[in-house]
ZARO-517022 format. One record per residue: x, y, z of N, C-alpha, C, O in turn; chain; residue number from 0. Coordinates in steps of 0.05 Angstrom, whole numbers. Layout:
      nx      ny      nz     cax     cay     caz      cx      cy      cz      ox      oy      oz  unit  pos
       X       Y       Z       X       Y       Z       X       Y       Z       X       Y       Z     A  NUM
...
end
This chain:
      nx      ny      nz     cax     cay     caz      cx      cy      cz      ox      oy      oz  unit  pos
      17     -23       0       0       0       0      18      25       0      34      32      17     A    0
      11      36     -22      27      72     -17      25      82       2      13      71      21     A    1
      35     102       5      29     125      26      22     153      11      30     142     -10     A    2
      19     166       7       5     191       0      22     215       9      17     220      33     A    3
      46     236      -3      48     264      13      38     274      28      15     275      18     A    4
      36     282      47      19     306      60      14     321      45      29     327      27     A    5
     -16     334      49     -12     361      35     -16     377      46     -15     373      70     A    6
     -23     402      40     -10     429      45     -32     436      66     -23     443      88     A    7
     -59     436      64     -75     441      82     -65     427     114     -63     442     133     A    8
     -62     403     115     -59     392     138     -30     401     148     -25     398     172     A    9
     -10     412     131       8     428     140       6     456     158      12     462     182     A   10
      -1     465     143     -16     491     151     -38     494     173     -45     516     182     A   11
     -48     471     178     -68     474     202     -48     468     227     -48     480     249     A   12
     -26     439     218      -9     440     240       4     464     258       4     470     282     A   13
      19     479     228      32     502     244      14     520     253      20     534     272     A   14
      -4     520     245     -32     541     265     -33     541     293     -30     557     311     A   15
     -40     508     292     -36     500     320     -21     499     332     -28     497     356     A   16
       9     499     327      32     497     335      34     528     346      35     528     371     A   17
      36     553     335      36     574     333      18     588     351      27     607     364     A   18
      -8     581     355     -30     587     376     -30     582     400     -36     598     418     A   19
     -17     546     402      -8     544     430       9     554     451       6     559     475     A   20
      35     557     427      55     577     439      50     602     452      64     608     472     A   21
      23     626     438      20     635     442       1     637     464       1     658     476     A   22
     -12     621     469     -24     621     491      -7     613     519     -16     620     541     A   23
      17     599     517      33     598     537      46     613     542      55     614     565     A   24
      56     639     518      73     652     528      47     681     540      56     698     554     A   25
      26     682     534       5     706     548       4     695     578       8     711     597     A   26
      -3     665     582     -11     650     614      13     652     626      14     656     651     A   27
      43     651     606      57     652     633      77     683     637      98     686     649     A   28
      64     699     624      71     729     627      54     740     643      62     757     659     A   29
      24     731     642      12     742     665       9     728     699      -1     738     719     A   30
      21     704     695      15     700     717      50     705     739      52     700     763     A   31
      74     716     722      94     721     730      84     739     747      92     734     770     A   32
      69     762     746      68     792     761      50     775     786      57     783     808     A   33
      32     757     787      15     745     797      27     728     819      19     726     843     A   34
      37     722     813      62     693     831      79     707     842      88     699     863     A   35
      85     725     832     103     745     852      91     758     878     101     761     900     A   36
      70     765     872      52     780     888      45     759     906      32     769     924     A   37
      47     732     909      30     707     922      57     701     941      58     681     955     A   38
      73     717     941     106     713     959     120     683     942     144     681     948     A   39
     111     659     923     129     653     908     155     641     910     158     632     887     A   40
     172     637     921     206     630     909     200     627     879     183     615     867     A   41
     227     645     870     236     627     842     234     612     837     223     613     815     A   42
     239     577     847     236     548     832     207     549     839     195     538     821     A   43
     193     555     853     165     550     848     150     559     823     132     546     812     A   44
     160     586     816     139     605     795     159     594     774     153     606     754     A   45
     178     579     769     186     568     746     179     543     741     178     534     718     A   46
     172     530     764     152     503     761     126     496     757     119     473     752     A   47
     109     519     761      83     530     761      81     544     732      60     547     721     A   48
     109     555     720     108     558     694     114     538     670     106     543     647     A   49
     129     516     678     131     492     667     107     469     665     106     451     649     A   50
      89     474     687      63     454     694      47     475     663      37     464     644     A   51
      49     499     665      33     513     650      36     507     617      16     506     602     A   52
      62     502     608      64     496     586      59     465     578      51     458     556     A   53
      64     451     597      56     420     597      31     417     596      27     398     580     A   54
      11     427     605     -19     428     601     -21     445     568     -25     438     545     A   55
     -17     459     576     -26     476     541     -14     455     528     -30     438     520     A   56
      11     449     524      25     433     501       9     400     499       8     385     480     A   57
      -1     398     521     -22     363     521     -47     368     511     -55     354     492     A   58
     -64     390     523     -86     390     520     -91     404     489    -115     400     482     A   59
     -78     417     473     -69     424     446     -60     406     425     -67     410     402     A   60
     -43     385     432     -36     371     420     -15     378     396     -10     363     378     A   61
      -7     399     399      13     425     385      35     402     373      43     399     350     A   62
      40     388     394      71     369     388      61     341     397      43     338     414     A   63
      72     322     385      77     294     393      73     293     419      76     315     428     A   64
      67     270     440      60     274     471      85     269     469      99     280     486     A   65
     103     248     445     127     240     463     153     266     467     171     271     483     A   66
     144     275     449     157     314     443     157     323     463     176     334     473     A   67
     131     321     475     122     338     491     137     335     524     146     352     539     A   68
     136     309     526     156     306     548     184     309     543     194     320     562     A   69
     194     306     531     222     318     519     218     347     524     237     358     534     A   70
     206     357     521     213     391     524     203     400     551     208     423     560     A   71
     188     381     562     191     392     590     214     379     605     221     391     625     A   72
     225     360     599     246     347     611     263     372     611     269     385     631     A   73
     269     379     588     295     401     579     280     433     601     290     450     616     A   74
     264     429     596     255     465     613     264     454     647     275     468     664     A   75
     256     427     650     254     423     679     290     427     691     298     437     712     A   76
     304     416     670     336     414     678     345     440     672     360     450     688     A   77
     336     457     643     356     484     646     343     496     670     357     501     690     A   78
     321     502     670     303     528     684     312     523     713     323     540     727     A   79
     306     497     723     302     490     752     330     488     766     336     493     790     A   80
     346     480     746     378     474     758     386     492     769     389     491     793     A   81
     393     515     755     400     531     771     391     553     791     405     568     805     A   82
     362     552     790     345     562     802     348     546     828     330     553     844     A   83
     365     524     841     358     517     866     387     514     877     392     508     900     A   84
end
């Protein structure tokens, strides 16, 4: 059995979605920075509370592969958090 190209539509809806999610993580976790601060906070908290935030948008979106998806929080959890503690 062949397989078929992709085409262009289902391209283009990907990066939509790809593109939308992002942006909605980067508005949730710009506003809730001023927010978390104000709640007294430590640093590794409001960077873990910002990492839970992109892990939800990025699952419940489906923007990337789930297995992607844990891969890039792995990587946020070790740069962001490492030195933060």
């Amino acid at each position: 059995m062949e397989s078929s190209p992709p085409d262009l539509k289902s391209f283009v809806g990907n990066v939509t979605r790809i593109g939308v999610a992002f942006l909605v993580i980067g508005v949730i976790i710009a506003a809730l920075s001023g927010v978390a601060s104000g709640w007294g906070m430590p640093e590794p908290a409001r960077i873990a509370l910002a990492i839970l935030i992109v892990a939800a948008v990025l699952w419940i979106s489906e923007a990337a592969p789930l297995f992607v998806t844990s891969f890039i929080i792995l990587f946020l959890a070790i740069t962001l958090l490492e030195p933060a503690m």
